[in-house]
C-alpha positions as CSV (number, residue, x, y, z in Angstrom):
1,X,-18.6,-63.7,23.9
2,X,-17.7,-64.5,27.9
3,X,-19.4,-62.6,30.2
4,X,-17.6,-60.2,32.3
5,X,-16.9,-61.0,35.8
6,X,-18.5,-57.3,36.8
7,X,-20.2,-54.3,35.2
8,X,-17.6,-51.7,33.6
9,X,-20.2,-49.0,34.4
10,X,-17.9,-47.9,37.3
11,X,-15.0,-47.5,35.4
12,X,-13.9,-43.9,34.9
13,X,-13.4,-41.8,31.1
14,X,-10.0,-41.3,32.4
15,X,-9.4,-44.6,32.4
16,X,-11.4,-45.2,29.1
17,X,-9.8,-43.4,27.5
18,X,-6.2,-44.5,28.4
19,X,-6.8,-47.6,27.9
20,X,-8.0,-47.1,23.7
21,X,-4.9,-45.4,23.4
22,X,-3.5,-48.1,24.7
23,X,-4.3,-49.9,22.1
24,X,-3.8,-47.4,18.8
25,X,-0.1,-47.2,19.5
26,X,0.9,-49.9,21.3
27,X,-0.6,-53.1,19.7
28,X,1.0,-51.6,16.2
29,X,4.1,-54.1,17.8
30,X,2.4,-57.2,17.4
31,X,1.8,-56.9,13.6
32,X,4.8,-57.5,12.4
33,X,6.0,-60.7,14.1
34,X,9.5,-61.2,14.1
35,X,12.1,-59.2,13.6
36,X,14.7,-59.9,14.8
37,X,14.1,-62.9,13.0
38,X,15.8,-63.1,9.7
39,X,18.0,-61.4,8.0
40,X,15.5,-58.9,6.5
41,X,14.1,-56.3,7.1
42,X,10.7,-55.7,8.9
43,X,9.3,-59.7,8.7
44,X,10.5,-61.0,5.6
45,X,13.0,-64.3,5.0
46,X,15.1,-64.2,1.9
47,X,17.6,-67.3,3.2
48,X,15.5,-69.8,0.9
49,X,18.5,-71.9,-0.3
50,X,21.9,-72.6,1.0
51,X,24.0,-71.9,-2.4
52,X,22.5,-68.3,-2.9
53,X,23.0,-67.5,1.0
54,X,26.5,-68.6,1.4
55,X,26.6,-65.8,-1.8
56,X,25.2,-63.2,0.1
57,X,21.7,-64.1,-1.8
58,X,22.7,-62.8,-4.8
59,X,21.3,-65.3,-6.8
60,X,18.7,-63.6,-9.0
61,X,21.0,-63.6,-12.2
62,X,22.1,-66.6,-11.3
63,X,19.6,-68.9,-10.4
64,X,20.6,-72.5,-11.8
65,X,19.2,-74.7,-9.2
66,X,15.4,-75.4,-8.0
67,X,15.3,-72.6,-5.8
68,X,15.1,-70.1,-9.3
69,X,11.4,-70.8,-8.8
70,X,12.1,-68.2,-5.5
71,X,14.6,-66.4,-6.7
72,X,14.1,-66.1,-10.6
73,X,11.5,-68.3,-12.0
74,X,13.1,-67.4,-15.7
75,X,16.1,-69.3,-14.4
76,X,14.0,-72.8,-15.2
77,X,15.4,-72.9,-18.6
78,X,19.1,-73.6,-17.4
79,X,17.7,-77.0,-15.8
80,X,17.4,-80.4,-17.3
81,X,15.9,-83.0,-15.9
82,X,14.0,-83.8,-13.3
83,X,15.5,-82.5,-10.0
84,X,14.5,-82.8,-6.3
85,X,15.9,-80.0,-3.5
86,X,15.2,-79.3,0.0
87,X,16.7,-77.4,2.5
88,X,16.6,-76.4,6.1
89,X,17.6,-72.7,7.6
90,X,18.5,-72.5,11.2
91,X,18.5,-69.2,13.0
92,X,19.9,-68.3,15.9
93,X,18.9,-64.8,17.2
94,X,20.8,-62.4,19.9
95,X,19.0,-59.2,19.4
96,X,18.8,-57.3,23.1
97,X,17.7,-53.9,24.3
98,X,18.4,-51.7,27.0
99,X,16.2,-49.5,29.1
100,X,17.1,-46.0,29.2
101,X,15.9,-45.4,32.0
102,X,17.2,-48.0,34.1
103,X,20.5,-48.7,32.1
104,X,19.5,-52.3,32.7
105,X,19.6,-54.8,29.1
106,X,17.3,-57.4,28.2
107,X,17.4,-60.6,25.9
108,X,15.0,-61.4,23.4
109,X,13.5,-65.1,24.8
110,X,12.7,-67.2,21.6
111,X,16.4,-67.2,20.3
112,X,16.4,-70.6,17.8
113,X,14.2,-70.9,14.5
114,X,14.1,-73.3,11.4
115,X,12.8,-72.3,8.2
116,X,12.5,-75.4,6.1
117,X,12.4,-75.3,1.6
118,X,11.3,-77.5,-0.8
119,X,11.8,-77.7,-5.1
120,X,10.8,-79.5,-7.6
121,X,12.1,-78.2,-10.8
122,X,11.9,-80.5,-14.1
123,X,12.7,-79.6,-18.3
124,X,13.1,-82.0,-20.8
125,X,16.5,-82.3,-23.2
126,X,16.3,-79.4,-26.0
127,X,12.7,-78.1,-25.0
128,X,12.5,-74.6,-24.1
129,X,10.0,-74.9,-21.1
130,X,11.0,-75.6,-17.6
131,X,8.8,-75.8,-14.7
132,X,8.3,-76.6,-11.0
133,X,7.0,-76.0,-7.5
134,X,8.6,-74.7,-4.6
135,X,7.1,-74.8,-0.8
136,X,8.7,-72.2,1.6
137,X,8.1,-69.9,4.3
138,X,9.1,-66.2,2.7
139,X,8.1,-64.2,6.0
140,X,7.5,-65.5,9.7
141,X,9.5,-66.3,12.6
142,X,8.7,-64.8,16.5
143,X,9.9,-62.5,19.0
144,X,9.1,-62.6,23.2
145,X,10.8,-60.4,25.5
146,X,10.5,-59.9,29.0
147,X,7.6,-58.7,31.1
148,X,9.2,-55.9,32.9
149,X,11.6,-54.6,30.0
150,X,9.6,-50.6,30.3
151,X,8.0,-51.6,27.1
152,X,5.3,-54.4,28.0
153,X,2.3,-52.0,26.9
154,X,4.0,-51.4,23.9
155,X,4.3,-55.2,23.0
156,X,5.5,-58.4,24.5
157,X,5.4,-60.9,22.0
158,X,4.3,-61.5,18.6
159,X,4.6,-64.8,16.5
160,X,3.9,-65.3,12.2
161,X,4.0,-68.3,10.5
162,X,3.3,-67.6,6.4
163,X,3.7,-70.6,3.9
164,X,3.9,-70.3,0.5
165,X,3.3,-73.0,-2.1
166,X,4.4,-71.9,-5.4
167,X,4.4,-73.1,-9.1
168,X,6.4,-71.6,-11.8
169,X,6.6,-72.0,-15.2
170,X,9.7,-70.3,-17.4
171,X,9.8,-70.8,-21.3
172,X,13.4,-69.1,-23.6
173,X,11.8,-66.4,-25.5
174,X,14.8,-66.4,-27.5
175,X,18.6,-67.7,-27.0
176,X,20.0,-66.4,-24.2
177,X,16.5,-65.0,-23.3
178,X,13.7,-66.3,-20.9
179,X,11.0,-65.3,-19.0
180,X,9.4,-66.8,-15.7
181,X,5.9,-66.7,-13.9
182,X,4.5,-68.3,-11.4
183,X,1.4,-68.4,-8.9
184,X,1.5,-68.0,-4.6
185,X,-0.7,-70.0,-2.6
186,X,0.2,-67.9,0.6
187,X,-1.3,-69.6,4.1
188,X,-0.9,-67.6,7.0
189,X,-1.2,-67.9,11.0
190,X,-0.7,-65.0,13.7
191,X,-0.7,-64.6,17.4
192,X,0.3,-61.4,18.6
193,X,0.1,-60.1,21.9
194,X,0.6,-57.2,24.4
195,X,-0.1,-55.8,28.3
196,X,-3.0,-53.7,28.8
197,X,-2.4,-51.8,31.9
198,X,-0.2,-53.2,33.9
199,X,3.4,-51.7,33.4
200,X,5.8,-54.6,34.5
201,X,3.3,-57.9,35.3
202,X,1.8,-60.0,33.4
203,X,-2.1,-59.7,35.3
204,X,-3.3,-58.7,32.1
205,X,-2.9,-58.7,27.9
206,X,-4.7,-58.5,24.7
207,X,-4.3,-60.9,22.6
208,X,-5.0,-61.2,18.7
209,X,-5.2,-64.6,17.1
210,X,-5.8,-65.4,13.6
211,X,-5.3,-66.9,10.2
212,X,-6.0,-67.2,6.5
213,X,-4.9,-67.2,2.8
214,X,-4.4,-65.0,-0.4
215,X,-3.0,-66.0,-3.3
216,X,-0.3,-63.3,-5.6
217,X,2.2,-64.0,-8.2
218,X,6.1,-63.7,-9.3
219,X,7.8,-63.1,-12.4
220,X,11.4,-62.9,-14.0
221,X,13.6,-62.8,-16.2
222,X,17.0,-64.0,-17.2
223,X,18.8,-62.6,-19.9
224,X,22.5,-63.7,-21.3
225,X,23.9,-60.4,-22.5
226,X,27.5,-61.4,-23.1
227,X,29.3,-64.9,-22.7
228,X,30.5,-62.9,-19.6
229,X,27.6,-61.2,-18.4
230,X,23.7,-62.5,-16.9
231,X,21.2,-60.0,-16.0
232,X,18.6,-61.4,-13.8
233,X,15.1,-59.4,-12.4
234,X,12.7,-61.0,-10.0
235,X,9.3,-59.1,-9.1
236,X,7.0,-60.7,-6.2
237,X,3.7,-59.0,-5.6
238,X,2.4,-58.0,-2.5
239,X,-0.6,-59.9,-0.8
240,X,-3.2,-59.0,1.8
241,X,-4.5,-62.0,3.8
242,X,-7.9,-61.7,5.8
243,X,-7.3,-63.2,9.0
244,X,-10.0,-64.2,10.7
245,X,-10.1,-65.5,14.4
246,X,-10.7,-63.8,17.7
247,X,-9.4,-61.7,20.4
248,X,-9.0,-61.9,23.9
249,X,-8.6,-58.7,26.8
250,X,-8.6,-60.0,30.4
251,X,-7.3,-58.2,33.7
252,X,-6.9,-60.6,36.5
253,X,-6.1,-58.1,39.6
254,X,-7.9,-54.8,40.2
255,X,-5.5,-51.8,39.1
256,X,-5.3,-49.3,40.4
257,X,-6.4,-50.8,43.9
258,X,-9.9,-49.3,46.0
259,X,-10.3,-46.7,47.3
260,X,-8.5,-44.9,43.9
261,X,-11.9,-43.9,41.8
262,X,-10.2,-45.1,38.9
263,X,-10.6,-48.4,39.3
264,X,-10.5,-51.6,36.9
265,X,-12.0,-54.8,38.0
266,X,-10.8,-58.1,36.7
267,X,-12.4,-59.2,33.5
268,X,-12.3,-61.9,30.6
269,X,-13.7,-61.3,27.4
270,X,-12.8,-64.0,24.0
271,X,-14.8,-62.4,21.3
272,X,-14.7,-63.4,17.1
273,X,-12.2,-60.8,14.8
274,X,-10.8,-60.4,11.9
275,X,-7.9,-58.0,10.5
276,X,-6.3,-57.8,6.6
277,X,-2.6,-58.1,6.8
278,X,-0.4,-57.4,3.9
279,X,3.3,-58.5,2.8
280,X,5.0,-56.3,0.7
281,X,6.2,-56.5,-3.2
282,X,9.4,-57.3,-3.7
283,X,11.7,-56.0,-6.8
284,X,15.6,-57.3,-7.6
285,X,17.5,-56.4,-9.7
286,X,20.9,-58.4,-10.6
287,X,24.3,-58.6,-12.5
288,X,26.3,-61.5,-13.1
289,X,30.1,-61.3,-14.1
290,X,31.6,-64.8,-15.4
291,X,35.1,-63.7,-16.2
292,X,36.0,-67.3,-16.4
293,X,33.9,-70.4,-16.0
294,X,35.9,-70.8,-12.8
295,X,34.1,-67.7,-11.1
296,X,30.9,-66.2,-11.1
297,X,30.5,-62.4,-9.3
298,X,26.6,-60.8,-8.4
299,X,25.5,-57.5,-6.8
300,X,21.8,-57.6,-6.5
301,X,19.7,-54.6,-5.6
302,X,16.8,-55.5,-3.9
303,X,13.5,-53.0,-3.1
304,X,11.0,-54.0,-0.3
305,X,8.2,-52.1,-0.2
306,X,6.9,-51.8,3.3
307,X,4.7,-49.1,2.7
308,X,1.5,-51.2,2.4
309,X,1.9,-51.5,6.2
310,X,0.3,-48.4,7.2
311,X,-2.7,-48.8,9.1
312,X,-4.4,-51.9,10.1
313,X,-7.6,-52.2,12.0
314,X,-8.4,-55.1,14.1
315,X,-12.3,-55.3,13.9
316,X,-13.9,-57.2,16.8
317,X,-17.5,-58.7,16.7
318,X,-18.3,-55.7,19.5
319,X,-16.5,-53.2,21.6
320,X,-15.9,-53.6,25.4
321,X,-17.3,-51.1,26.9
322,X,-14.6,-48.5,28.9
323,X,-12.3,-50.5,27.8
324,X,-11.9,-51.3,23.8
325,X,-13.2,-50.1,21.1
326,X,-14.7,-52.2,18.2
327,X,-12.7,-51.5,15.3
328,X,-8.7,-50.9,16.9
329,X,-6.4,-48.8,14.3
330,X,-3.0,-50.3,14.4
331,X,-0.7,-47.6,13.1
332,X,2.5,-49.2,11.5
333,X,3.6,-46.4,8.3
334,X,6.5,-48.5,7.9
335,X,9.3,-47.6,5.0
336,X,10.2,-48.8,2.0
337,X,13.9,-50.2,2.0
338,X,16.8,-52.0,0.0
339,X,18.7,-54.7,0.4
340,X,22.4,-54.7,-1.5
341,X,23.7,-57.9,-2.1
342,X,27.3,-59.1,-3.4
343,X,28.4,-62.6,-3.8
344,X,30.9,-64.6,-5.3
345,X,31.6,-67.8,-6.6
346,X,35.2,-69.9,-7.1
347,X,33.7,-73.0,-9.6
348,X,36.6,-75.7,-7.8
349,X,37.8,-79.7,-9.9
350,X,35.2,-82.4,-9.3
351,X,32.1,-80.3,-9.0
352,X,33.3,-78.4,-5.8
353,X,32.7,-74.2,-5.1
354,X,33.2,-72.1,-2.7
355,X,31.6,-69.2,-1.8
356,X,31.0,-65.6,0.3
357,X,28.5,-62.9,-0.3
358,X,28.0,-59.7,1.8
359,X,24.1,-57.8,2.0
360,X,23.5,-54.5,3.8
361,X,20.0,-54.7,4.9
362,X,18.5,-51.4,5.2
363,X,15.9,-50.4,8.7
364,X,11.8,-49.8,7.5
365,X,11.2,-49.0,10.9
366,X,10.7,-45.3,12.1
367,X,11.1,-44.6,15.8
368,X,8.0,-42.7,15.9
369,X,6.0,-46.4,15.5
370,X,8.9,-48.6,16.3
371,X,7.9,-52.4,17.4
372,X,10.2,-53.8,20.2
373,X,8.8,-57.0,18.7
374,X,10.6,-56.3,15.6
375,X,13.2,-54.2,16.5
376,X,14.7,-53.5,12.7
377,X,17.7,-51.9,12.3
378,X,20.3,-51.7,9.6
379,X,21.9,-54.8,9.3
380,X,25.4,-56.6,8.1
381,X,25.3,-60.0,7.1
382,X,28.6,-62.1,6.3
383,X,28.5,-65.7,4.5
384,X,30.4,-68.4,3.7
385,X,29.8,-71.2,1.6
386,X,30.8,-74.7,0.5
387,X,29.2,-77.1,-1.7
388,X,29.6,-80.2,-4.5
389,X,27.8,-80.5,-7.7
390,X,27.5,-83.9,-8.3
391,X,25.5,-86.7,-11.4
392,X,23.0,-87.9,-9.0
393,X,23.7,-85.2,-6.3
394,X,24.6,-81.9,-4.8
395,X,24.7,-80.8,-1.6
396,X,25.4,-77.2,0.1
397,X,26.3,-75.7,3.5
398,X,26.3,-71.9,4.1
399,X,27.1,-70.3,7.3
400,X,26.1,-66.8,8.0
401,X,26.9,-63.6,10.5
402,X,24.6,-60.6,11.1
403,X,25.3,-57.6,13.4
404,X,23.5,-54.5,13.7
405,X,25.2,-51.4,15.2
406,X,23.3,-50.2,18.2
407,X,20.2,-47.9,17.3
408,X,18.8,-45.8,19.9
409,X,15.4,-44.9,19.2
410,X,13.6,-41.9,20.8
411,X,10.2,-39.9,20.2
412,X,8.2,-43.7,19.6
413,X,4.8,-43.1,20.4
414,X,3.6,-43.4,24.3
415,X,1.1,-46.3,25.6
416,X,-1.6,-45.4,28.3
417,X,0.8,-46.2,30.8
418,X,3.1,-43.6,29.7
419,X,5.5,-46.4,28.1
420,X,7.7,-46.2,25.0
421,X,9.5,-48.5,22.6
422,X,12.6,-46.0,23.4
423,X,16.0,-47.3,24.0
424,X,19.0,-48.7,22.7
425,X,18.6,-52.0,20.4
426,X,21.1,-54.1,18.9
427,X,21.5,-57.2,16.8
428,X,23.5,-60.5,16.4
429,X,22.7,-63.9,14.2
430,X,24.3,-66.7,13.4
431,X,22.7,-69.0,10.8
432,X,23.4,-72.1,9.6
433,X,21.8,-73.4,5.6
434,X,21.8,-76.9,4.1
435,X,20.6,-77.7,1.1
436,X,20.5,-81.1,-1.2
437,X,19.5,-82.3,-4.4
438,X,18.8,-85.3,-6.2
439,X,18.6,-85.5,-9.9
440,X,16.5,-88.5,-11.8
């Protein structure tokens, strides 16, 4: 640990004390990472390949491409071959907020983001085993607003980064039947940050950065009920990855200024620390209608279970005296929530489809421990979608529109500087997905 510039014996309770609240509500923002990011709610990033997005990413009774081992794993069995696919997801994010206070609106800074995916997915001619391994980033993304947004002690920025390398193996039970597992390698990094004291410059912040891995699982199954009709359940289990790193608190100015008795001198401390951070287990549930070979229609129901994300304590090597405590309770109590997905398919001459899909993404949020560096809401999400299915090769492009209605939150828990996460927030995307493939 760095030494401190001076003694914190002349720091005040008052200010003690302010300053650990400061820390029990307001730091609860940088868990989550983005938000705003992705189409999902709290963190998570279902946009893993461009056929199932420009569908809405209902996919899960689907799922006949190398991106099944994400979607469906039990969808393996409708490959042959040996098949290649990878994908890019670009992001472009417009959530702002404004102050109600001040009636003044701020922009989110880190507006762009690209979530890459890669599958291999291979099954030999009249053998009921098909198998792979996908590499994707399921959660992640980043958020930064403003330093003098009314919020800054409540959180400024937060970033995640979570990778996921994932074989699957699916094997048909029985015609028309299969069943999928597969195993998560799950790698991830944070940096997550916030002001301390001072309400609109950035003289000061605490600072949490860290990383680690956990390994889960995910299942499915696929099941052909009718010549007409797929059913298609996915399960994904939750993880809890022990991050380890370190934290740094530093105050560069003296706040309030001498002669007031409650007075903080600057300081620098970069100490070792370590916090468990969990993802939540995912559940969807599809339907397939083929009323022709020419079109294919999905509704998917889709439970995130956020609930895991109640309390998490950030637990330094020591505690700074008069200022932070040790072991720092981040208090999230975030909600489970659904997604509802509907997509559909026209199946064109020469290999071509066309596509749309439609998800209402439910918030996980509540406003008592809302996160301006997640900033969820209830979300639309509009796609399109074009694509070719070809001998050697197939190619898709998906473009995508999210809004979310303004939410004004109100009653979010106060920071020592008497700060809240209230206001009004709203939400705009517009994403872009390719995918290709290359069968051999």
């Amino acid at each position: 640990m760095e030494e401190l510039v001076e003694p914190f014996g002349t720091i005040m309770k008052k200010r003690t004390v302010s300053l650990m609240c400061a820390l029990l509500a307001p730091v609860t923002a940088f868990w989550t990472m983005t938000p705003l990011a992705a189409k999902a709610t709290g963190f998570s990033l279902p946009d893993q390949d461009a056929f199932a997005t420009g569908r809405g990413e209902a996919f899960v009774a689907t799922a006949d491409n190398p991106s099944a081992i994400y979607y469906n794993p039990a969808g393996l069995t409708q490959l042959t071959g040996n098949t290649l696919r990878a994908g890019l997801y670009g992001l472009y994010l417009d959530p702002s907020y404004e102050n109600p206070t001040t009636g003044q609106t701020y922009e989110n800074e880190k507006n762009w983001h690209a979530v890459p995916q890669f599958y291999y997915a291979g099954r030999a001619e009249k053998v009921p085993v098909g198998y792979g391994i996908g590499i994707f980033a399921p959660f992640g993304l980043s958020s930064e607003w403003p330093q003098d947004t009314g919020f800054r002690t409540v959180g400024t920025e937060a970033s995640l980064k979570y990778f996921t390398i994932n074989p699957a193996i699916a094997y048909e039970v029985l015609p028309g039947l299969s069943l999928g597992a597969g195993v998560t390698f799950n790698y991830a990094q944070a940096d997550l940050r916030q002001g301390l004291v001072w309400p609109a410059q950035p003289f000061d912040e605490f600072r949490f950065e860290g990383d680690g891995w956990d390994i889960g699982y995910n299942l499915g199954l696929l099941w052909k009920v009718h010549e007409k009709v797929y059913v298609g359940v996915s399960f994904r289990s939750s993880t809890t990855v022990d991050m380890k790193g370190e934290t740094t608190a530093q105050n560069s100015v003296s706040f309030p200024p001498p002669p007031n008795p409650a007075f903080l001198p600057p300081f620098a401390v970069t100490q070792d620390a370590r916090a468990d951070f969990s993802t939540p287990l995912k559940t969807i549930f599809g339907i397939s209608y083929r009323p022709t070979p020419a079109w294919n229609l999905e509704f998917n129901a889709d439970y995130t279970d956020w609930s895991k994300l109640d309390t998490i304590v950030v637990r330094q090597a020591s505690a700074i005296p008069g200022v932070l405590p040790q072991n720092v309770p981040l208090v999230l109590n975030w909600e489970a929530s659904w997604y509802y997905e509907f997509g559909v398919t026209r199946y064109l001459d020469n290999g071509w489809t066309v596509s749309a899909g439609y998800i209402l993404n439910e918030n996980s949020v509540p406003d008592a421990n809302y996160t301006p560096v997640v900033a969820d809401l209830t979300r639309h999400f509009f796609s399109l979608g074009i694509g070719r299915r070809g001998e050697r090769f197939d190619f898709d492009v998906a473009y995508q529109f999210g809004y979310g209605p303004n939410h004004s939150v109100t009653g979010s828990a106060l920071s020592a500087t008497g700060q809240t996460a209230d206001g009004t927030y709203d939400f705009i995307s517009h994403a872009l997905a390719v995918s290709v493939s290359w069968h051999f």
